[in-house]
Each structure stands twice: as C-alpha cells, then as structure tokens.
VEXTIKE-827750 format. One record per residue: residue in one letter; chain; x, y, z of N, C-alpha, C in turn. Coordinates in Angstrom, 1 decimal. Layout:
BEGIN
  aa  ch    n.px    n.py    n.pz   ca.px   ca.py   ca.pz    c.px    c.py    c.pz
   a   A       X       Y       Z       X       Y       Z       X       Y       Z
...
END
This chain:
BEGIN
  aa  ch    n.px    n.py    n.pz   ca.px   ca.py   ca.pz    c.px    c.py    c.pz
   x   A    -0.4    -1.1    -2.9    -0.5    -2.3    -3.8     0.9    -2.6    -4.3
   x   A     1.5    -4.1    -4.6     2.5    -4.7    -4.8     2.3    -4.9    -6.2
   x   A     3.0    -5.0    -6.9     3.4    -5.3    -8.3     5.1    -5.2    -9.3
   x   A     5.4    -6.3    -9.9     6.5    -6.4   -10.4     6.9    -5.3   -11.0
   x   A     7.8    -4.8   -11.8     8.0    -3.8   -12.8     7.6    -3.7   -14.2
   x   A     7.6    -5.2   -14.3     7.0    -4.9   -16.0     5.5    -5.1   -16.1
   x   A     5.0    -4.9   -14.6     3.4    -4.5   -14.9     3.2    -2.9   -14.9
   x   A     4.1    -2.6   -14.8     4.1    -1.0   -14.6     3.3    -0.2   -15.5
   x   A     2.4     0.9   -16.0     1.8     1.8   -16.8     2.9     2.9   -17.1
   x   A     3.2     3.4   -18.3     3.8     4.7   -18.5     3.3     5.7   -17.1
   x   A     4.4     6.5   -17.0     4.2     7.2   -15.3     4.0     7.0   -14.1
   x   A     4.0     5.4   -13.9     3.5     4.7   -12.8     4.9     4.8   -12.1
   x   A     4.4     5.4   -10.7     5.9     5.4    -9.9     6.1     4.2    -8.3
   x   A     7.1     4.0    -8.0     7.1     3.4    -6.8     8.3     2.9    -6.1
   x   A     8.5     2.2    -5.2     9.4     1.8    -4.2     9.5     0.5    -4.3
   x   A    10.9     0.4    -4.5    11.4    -1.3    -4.7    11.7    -1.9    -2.8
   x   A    10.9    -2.9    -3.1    10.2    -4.0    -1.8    11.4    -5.1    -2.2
   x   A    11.4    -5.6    -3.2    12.5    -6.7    -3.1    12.9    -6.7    -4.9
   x   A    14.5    -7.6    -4.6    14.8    -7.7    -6.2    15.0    -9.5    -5.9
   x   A    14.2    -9.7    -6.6    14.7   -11.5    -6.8    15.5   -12.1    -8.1
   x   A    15.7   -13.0    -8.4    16.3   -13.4    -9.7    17.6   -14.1    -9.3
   x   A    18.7   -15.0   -10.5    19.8   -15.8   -10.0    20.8   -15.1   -10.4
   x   A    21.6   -15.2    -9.3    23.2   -14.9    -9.6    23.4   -13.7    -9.8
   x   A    23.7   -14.1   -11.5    24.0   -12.5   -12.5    23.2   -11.5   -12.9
   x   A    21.9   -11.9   -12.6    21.0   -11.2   -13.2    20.6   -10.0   -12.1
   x   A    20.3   -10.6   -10.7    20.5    -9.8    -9.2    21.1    -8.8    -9.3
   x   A    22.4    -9.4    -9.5    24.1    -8.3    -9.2    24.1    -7.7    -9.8
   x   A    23.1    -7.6   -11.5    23.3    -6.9   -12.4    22.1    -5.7   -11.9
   x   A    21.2    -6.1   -11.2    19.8    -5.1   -11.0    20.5    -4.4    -9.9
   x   A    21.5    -4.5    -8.9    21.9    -4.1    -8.0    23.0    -2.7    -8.3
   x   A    23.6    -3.5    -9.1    24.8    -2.6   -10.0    24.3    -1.6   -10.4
   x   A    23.1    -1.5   -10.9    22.6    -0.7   -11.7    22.2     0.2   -10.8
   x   A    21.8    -0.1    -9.7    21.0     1.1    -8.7    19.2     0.6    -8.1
   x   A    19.1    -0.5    -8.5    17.7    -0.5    -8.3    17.9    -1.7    -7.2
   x   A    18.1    -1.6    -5.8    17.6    -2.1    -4.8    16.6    -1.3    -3.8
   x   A    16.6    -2.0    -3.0    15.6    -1.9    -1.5    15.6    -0.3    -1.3
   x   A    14.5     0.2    -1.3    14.1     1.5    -1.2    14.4     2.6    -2.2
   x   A    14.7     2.1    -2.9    15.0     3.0    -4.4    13.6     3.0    -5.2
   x   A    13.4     4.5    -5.5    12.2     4.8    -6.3    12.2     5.1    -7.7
   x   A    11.5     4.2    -8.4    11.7     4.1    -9.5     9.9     4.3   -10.2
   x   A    10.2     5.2   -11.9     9.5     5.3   -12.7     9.6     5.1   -13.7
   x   A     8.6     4.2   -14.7     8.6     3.7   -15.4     8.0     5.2   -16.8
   x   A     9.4     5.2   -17.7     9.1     6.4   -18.5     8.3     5.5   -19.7
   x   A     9.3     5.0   -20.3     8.9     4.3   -22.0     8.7     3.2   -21.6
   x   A     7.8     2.6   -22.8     8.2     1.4   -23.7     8.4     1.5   -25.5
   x   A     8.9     0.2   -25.6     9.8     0.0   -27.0     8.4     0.3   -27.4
   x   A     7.8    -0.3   -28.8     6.6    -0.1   -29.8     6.8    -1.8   -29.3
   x   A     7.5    -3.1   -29.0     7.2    -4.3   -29.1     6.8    -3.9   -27.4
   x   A     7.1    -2.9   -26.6     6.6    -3.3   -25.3     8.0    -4.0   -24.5
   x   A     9.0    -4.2   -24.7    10.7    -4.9   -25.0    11.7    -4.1   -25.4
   x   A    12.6    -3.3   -24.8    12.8    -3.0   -23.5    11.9    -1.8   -22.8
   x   A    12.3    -1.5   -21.6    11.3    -0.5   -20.7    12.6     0.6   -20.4
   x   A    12.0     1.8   -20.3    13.0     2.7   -19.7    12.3     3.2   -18.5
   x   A    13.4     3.6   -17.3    12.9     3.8   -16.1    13.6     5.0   -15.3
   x   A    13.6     6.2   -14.6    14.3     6.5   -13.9    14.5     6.1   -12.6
   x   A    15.8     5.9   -12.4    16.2     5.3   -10.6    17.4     6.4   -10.6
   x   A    17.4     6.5    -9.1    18.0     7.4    -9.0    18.6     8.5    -9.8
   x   A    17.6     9.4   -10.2    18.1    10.6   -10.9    18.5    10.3   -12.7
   x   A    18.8     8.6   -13.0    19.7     9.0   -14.1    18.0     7.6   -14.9
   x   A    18.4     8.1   -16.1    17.4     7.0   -17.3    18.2     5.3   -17.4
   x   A    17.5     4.6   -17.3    18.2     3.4   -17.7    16.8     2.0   -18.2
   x   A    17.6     1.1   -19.2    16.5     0.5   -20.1    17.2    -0.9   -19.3
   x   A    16.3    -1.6   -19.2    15.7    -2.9   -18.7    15.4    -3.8   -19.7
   x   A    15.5    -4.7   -19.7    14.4    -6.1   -20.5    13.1    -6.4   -19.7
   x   A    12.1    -7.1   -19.8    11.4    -7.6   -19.4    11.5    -8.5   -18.4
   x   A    12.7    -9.6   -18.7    12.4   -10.4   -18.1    13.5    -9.8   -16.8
   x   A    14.1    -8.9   -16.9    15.0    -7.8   -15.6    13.6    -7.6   -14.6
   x   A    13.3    -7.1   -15.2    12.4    -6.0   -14.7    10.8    -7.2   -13.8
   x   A    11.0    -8.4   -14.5     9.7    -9.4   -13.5    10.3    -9.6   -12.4
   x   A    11.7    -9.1   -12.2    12.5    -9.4   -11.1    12.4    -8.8    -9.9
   x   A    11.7    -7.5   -10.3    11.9    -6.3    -9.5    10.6    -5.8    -8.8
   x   A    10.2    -6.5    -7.5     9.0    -6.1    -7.2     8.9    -5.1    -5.9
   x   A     8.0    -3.9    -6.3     7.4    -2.7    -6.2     6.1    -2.2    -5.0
   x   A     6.4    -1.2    -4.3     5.2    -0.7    -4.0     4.6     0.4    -4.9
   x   A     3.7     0.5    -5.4     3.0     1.3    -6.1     2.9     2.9    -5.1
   x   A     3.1     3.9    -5.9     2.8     5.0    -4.9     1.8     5.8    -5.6
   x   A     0.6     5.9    -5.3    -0.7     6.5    -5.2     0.1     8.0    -5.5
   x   A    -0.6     9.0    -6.4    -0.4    10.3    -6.7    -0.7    11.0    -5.3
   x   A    -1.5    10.7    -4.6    -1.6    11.5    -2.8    -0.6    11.0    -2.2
   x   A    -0.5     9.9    -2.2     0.8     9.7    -1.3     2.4    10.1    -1.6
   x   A     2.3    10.3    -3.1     4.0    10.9    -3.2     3.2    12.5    -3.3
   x   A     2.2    13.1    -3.5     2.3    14.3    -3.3     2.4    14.9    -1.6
   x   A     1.5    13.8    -1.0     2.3    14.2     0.8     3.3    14.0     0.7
   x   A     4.4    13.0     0.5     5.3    12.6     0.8     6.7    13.8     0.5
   x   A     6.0    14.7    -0.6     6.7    15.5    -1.1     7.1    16.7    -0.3
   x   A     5.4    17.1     0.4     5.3    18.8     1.5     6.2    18.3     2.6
END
C-alpha cells in the first residue's frame, strides 16, 4: 500500500517510491537523506500533530507537514520487514 508521509501512524515504517514538490523544497528532502529507496519511520508527533519526527538513515530528523505530503511511501507490513530482515 502507497501513502504520503504525513499519513503515517506512530511506528509505521516504509520505503520512499518518490519525492515530489518545487525546487527548494525537493533539494531540501534530498539533502536531508530521504530519496528513492530510503527507509523511513515515522517516530513522533508534536501535541498540534506539526512537526513529525522520523528516522532515515540511521539518524532522527523533524519535518513539517507540508515536507513530508511530499514524500510518497510504500508501507511495509510487520511480515514483510520481519522476512526482509532473516
């Protein structure tokens, strides 16, 4: 199942499918570490739900909302990252 990033649930994990967005905002999701095949988990949210914290590659990093509609996901099913793990 496909879904943006700020549909994400606390502990929901998955695989970035594509990063859309203009210009600066792209360069800026790229800079950061979150392109094409990079697995990302969604740890926090603020109390307003604005901003999200996520691990990508190994380190914590916070997002905005409207970052994060940018960044669309394959969902990985708890079976499938536990095979993916043996």
């Amino acid at each position: 199942m496909q879904k943006t990033l700020d549909q994400f649930a606390i502990g929901e994990q998955g695989v970035v499918k594509s990063v859309g967005g203009e210009g600066k905002i792209k360069r800026r999701l790229f800079d950061m570490g979150i392109t094409p095949g990079a697995e990302i988990m969604l740890r926090k949210r603020a109390p307003l739900g604005d901003p999200i914290e996520i691990t990508v590659r190994n380190y914590e990093l916070s997002l905005r909302l409207a970052e994060a509609q940018c960044v669309a996901l394959e969902v990985r099913d708890e079976t499938t990252a536990g095979e993916a793990k043996r």
